[in-house]
C-alpha angles and dihedrals in degrees: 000000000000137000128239092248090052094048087042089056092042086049091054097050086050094052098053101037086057094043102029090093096052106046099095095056096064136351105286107144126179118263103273079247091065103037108113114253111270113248121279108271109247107255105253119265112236124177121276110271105271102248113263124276109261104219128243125284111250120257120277114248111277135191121259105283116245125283091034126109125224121260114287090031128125114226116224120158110304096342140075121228140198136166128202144124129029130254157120114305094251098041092054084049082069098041099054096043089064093048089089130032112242134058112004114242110035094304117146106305095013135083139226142157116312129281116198119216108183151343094281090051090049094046085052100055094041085046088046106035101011105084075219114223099019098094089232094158105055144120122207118275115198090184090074102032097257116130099166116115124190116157083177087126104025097134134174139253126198089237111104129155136252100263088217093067097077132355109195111327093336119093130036112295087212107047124087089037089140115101130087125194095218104083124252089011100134094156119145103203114124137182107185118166115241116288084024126165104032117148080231110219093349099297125144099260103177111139122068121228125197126227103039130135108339095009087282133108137283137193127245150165103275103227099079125114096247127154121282121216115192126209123193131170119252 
């Protein structure tokens, strides 16, 4: 047997095999079913793909933008703060201008011990570096009845006094408290804990600590090996 397509097909042939010859003398044309299919259209041409995008270089290494503080800094205000290591005074002076590259002594760029400015930045260090309400900066006082003695968080500031205002117990034990190790530091503020300064027992007292009784400061011989905390501008 065969199938309708099939005849179909064998029809058409017939058709055109019959009518072919005469198609250019009139206008006989084949039945639309038996026209053959019109060519494939050709697949549109469209541009090559751009090539892709390479993407940007990264940025060159920068220094930190203004107002940051380098890594291991503490951030307070306009300052940057870090605390590490014991000394003398002095000695932690020397230490701490050598902790940043730039002016020695706490100028633009340096960094040096620290000068405090006002209450907020003291209520930011001893909140920072203080370990606040556990007396950890303290000497025995028999006065009072307290015997216990823990210099854990005795820490200095940049503040120490001109040695030719009192020499044992002559002089005047407050007097000469206006000089500051960081260069260019001429703040007045002051926090000193009650009774402070004092030349105690006739020793030369001449450098100030933070954190002491009270969370103030107290005076003491310079020499100790006491904290150092380190401030530098951003």
């Amino acid at each position: 047997p065969v199938s309708y397509l099939s005849m179909s097909a064998a029809y058409c042939s017939l058709y055109e095999l019959l009518f072919t010859p005469r198609i250019g003398r009139g206008k006989l044309e084949l039945p639309e079913s038996c026209r053959p299919p019109p060519p494939p259209l050709a697949p549109p041409s469209f541009p090559p793909p751009l090539p892709p995008t390479p993407p940007p270089p990264p940025p060159p290494s920068a220094p930190l933008p203004p107002g940051s503080c380098p890594r291991g800094w503490e951030r307070g205000g306009s300052k940057c703060y870090r605390l590490i290591g014991r000394a003398s005074q002095a000695g932690c002076q020397d230490m701490c201008a050598a902790a940043l590259p730039g002016a020695a002594g706490g100028g633009a760029g340096g960094a040096g011990l620290v000068c405090i400015e006002s209450r907020a930045e003291q209520d930011f260090l001893r909140a920072t570096f203080g370990r606040v309400g556990e007396g950890c900066c303290r000497w025995p006082d028999p006065f009072i009845g307290d015997f216990g003695s823990d210099q854990s968080c005795c820490t200095w500031s940049g503040l120490f006094q001109d040695p030719s205002a009192d020499s044992g117990f002559r002089g005047d034990a407050a007097a000469g408290w206006d000089l500051w190790r960081a260069g260019g530091c001429d703040s007045g503020f002051r926090a000193w804990s009650r009774g402070e300064p004092n030349q105690w027992g006739g020793l030369e007292e001449d450098c100030a600590l933070l954190f002491g009784p009270g969370e103030g400061w107290v005076d003491i011989g310079c020499g100790g090996g006491e904290r150092r905390p380190r401030q530098g501008a951003p």
